[in-house]
Every structure is written in structure tokens, then in C-alpha cells.
Backbone atoms as SQL, in Angstrom:
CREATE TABLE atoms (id INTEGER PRIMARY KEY, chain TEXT, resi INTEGER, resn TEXT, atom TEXT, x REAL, y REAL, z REAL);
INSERT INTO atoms VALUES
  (1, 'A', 1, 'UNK', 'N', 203.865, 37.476, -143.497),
  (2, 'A', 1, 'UNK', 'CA', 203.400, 36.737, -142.337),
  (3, 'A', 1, 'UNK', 'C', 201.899, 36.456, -142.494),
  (4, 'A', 2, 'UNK', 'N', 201.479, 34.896, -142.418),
  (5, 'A', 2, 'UNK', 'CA', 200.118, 34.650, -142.476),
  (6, 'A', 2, 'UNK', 'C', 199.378, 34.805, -140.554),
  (7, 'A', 3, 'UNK', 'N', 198.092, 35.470, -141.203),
  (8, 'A', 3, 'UNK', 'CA', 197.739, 35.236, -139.870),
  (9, 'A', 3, 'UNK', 'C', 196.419, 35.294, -139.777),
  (10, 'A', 4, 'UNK', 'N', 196.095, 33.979, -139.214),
  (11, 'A', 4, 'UNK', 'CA', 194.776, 32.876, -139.390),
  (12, 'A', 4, 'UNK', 'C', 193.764, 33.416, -139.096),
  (13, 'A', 5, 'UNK', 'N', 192.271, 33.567, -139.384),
  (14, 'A', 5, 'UNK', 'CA', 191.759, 34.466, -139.169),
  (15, 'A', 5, 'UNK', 'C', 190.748, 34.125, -137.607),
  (16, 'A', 6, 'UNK', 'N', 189.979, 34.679, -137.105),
  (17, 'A', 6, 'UNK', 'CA', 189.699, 34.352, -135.764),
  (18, 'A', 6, 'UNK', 'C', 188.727, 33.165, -136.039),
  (19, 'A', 7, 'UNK', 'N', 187.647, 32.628, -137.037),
  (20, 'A', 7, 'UNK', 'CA', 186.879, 31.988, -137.087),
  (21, 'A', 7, 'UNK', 'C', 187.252, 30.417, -137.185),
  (22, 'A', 8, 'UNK', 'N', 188.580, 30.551, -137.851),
  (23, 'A', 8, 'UNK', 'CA', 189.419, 29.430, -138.698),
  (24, 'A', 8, 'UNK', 'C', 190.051, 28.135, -137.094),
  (25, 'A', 9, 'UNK', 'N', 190.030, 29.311, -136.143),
  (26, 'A', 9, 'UNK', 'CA', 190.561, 27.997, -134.970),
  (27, 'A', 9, 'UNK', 'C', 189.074, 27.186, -134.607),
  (28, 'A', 10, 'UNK', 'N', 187.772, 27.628, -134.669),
  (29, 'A', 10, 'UNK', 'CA', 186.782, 27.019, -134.328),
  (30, 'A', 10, 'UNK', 'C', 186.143, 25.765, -135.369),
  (31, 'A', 11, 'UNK', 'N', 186.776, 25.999, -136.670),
  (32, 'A', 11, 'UNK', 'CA', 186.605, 24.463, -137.474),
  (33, 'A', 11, 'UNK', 'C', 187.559, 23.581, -137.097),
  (34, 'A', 12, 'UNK', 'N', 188.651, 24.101, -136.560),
  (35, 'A', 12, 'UNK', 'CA', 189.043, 22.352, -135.890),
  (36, 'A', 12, 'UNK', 'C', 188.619, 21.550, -134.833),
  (37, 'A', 13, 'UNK', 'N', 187.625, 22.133, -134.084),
  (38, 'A', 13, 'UNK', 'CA', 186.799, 21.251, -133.092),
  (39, 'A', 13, 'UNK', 'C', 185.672, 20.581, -133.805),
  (40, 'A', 14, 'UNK', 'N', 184.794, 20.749, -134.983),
  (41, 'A', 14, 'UNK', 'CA', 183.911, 20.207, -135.083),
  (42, 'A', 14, 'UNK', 'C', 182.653, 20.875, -134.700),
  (43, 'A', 15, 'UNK', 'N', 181.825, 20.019, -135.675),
  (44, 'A', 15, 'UNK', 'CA', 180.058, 20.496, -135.743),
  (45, 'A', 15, 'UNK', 'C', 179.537, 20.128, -134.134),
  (46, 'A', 16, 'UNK', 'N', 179.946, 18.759, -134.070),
  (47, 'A', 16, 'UNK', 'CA', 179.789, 18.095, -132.298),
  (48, 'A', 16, 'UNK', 'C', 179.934, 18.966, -131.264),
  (49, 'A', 17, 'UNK', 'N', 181.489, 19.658, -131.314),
  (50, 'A', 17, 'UNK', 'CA', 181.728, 20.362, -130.403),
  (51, 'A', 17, 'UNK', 'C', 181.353, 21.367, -129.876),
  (52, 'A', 18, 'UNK', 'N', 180.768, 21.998, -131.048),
  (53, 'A', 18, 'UNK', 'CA', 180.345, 23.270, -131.584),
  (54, 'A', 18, 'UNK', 'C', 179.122, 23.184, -130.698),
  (55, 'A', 19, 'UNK', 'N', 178.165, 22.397, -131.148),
  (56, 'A', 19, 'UNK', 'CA', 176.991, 22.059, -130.554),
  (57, 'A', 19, 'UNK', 'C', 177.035, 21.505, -128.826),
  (58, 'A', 20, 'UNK', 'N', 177.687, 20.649, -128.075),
  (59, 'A', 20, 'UNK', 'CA', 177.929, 20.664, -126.970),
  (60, 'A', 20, 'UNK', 'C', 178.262, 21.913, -126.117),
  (61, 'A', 21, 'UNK', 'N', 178.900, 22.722, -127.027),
  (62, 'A', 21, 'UNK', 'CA', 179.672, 23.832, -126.027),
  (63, 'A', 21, 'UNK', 'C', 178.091, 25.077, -126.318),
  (64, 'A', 22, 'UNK', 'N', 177.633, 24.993, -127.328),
  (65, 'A', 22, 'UNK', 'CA', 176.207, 25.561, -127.490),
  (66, 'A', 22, 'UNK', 'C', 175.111, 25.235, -126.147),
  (67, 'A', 23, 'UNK', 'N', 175.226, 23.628, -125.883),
  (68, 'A', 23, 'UNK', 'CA', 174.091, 23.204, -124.874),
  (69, 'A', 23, 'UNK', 'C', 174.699, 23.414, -123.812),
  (70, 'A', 24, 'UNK', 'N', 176.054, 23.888, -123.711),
  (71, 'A', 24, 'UNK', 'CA', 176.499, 23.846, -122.174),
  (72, 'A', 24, 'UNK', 'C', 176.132, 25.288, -122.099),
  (73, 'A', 25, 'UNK', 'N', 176.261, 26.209, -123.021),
  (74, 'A', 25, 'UNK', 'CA', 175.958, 28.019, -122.931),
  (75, 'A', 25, 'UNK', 'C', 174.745, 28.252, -122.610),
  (76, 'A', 26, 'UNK', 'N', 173.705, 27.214, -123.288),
  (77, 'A', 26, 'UNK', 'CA', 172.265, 27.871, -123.291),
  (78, 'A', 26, 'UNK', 'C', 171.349, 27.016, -121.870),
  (79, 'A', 27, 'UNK', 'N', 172.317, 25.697, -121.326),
  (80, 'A', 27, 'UNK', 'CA', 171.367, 25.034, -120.395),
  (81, 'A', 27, 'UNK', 'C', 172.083, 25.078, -119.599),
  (82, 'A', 28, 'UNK', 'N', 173.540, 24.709, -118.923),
  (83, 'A', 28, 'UNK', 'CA', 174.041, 23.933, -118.314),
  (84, 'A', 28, 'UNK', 'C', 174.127, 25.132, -117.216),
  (85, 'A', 29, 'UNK', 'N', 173.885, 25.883, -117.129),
  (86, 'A', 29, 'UNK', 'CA', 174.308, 26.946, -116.149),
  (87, 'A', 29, 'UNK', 'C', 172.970, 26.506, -114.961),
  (88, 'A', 30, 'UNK', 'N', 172.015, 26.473, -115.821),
  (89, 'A', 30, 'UNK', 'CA', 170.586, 26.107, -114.832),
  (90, 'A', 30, 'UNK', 'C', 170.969, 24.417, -114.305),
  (91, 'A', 31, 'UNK', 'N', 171.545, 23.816, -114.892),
  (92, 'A', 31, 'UNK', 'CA', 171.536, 22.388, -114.231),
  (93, 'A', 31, 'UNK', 'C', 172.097, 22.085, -113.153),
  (94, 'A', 32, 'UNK', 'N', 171.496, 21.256, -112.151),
  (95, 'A', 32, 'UNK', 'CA', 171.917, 21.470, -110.846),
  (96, 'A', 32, 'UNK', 'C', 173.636, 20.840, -110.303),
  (97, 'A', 33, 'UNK', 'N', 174.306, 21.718, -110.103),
  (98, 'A', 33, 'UNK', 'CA', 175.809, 21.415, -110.140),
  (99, 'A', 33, 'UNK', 'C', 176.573, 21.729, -111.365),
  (100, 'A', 34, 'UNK', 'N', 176.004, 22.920, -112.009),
  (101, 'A', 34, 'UNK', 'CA', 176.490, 23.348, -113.226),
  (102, 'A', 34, 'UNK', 'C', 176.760, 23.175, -114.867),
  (103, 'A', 35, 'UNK', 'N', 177.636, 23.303, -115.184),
  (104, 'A', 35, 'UNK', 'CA', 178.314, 22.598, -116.465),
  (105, 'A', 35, 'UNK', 'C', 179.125, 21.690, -115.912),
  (106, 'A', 36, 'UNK', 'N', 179.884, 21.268, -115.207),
  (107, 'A', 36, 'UNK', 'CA', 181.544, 20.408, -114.783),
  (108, 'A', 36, 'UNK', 'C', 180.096, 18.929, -114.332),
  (109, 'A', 37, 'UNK', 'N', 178.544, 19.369, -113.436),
  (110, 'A', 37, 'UNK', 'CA', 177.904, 18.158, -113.305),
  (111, 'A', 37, 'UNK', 'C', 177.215, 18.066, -114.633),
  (112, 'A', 38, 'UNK', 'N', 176.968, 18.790, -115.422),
  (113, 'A', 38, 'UNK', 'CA', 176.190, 18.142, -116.638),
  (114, 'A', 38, 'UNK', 'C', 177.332, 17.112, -117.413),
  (115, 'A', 39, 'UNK', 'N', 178.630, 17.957, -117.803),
  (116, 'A', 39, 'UNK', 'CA', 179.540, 17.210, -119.024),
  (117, 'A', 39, 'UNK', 'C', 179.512, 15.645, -117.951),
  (118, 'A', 40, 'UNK', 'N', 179.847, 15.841, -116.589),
  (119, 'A', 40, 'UNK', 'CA', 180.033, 14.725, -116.156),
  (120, 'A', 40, 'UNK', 'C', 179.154, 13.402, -116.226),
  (121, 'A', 41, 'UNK', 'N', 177.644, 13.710, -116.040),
  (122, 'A', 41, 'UNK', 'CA', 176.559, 13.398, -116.244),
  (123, 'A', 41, 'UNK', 'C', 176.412, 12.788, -117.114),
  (124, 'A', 42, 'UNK', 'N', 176.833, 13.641, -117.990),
  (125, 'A', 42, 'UNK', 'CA', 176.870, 12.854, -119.993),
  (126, 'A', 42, 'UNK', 'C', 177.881, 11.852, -120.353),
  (127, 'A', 43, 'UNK', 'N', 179.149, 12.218, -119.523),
  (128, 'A', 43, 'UNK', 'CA', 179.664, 11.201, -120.110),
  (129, 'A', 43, 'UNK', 'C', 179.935, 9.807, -119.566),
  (130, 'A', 44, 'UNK', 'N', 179.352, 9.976, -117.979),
  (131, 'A', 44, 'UNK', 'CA', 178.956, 8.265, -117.308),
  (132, 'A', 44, 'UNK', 'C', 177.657, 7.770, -117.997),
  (133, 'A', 45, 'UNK', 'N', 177.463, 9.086, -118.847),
  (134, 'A', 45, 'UNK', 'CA', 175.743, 8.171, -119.122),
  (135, 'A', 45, 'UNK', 'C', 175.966, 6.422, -119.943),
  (136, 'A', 46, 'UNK', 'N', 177.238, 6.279, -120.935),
  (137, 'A', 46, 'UNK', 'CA', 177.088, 5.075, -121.736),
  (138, 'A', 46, 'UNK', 'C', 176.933, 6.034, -122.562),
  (139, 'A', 47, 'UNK', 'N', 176.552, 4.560, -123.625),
  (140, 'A', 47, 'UNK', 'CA', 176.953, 4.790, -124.938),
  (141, 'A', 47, 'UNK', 'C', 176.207, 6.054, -125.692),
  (142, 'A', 48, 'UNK', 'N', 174.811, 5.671, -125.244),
  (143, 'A', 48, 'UNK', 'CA', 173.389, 6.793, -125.805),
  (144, 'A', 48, 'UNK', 'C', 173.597, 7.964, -125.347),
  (145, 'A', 49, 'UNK', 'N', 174.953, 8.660, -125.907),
  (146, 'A', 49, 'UNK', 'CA', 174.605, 10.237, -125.942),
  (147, 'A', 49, 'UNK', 'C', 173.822, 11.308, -126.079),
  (148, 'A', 50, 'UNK', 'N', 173.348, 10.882, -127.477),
  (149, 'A', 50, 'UNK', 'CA', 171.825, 11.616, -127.703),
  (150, 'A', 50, 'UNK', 'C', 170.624, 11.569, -126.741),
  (151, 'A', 51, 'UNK', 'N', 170.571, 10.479, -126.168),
  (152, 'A', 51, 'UNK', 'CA', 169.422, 9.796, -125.473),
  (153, 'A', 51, 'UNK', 'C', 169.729, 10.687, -124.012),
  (154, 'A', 52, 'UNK', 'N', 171.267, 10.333, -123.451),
  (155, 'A', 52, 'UNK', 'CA', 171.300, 11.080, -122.288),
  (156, 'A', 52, 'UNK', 'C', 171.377, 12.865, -122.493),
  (157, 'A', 53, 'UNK', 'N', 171.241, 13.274, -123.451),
  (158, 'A', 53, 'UNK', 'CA', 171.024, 14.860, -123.507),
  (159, 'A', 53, 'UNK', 'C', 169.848, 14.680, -123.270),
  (160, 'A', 54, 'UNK', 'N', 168.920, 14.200, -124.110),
  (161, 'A', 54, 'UNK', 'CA', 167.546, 14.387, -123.668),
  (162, 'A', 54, 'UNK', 'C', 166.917, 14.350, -122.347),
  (163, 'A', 55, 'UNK', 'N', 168.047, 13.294, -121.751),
  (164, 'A', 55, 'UNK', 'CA', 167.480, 12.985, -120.086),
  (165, 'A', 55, 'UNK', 'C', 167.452, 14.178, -119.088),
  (166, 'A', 56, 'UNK', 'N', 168.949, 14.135, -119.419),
  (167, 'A', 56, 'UNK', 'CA', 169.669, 15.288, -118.383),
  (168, 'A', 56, 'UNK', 'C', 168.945, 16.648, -118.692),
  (169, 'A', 57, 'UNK', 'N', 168.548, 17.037, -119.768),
  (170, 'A', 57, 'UNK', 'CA', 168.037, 18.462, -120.215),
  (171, 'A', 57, 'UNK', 'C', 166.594, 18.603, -120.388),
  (172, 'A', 58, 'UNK', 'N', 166.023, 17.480, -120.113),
  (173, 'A', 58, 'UNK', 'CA', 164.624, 17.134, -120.181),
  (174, 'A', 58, 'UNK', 'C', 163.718, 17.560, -121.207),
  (175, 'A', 59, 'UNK', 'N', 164.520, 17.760, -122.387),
  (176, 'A', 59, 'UNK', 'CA', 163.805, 17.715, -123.499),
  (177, 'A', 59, 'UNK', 'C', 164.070, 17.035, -125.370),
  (178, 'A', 60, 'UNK', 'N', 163.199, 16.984, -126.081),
  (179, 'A', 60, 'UNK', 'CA', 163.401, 15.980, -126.685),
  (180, 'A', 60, 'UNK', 'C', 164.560, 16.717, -128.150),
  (181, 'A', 61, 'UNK', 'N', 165.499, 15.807, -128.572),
  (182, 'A', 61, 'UNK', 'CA', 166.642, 16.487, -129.566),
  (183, 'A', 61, 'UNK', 'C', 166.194, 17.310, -130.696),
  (184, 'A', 62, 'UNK', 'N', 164.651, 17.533, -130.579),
  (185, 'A', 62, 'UNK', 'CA', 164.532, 17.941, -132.145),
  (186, 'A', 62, 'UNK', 'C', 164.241, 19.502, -132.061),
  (187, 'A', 63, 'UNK', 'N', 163.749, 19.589, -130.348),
  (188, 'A', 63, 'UNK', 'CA', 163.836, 20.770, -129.557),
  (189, 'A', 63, 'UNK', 'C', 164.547, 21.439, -129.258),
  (190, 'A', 64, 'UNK', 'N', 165.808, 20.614, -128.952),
  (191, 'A', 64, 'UNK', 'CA', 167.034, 21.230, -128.515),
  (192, 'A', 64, 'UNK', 'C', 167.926, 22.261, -130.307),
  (193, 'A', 65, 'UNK', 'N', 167.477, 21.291, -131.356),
  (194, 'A', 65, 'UNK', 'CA', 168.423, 21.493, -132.391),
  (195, 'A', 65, 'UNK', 'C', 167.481, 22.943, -133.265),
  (196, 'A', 66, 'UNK', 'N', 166.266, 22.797, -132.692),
  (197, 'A', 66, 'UNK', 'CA', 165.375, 23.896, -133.489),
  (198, 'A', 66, 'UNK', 'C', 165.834, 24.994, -133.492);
């Protein structure tokens, strides 16, 4: 019997995901109306994802990724 090891289910979401669910752990708790108003936030923002992290989190991506 194979059995997958615990790390192996988190490469099928992705580097992206990985990193969103990172900015929702380390900011979204302080943002006003939580995580459920940040993801929401982000994703009426349009197309400029990157651009609306920066908005919503008020700081610039190179900060966030340091």
C-alpha cells in the first residue's frame, strides 16, 4: 500500500496558491472584515492582481515577497 506523503498534497495547488494562502496567514486577519473581505476584495479588483495586493495590503510586492 502506497501512502503519499503529507507534503506531496500541497504541490498540487501551486507556487500562487501557496503564496495567497501565505498573505491571507500573515495579513488578512488584521484587514478590516477579515480574510472572506480581503479574498473578496481581490478578486472584484480586475485584472491587476498584483497591483490590487499592493492596494488592499498597503504595501509594495517586493515587500511583501522579502
Amino acid at each position: 500500500m502506497w501512502i503519499q506523503p503529507p507534503c506531496a498534497a500541497a504541490l498540487e495547488y501551486g507556487v500562487g496558491w501557496s503564496f495567497l494562502r501565505w498573505l491571507t496567514d500573515q495579513y488578512a486577519r488584521q484587514y478590516p472584515g477579515g480574510d472572506a473581505q480581503f479574498h473578496r476584495e481581490m478578486l472584484l479588483s480586475g485584472q491587476d492582481q498584483l497591483g490590487a495586493i499592493e492596494r488592499l495590503l498597503g504595501s509594495p510586492f517586493e515587500t511583501l515577497l522579502a
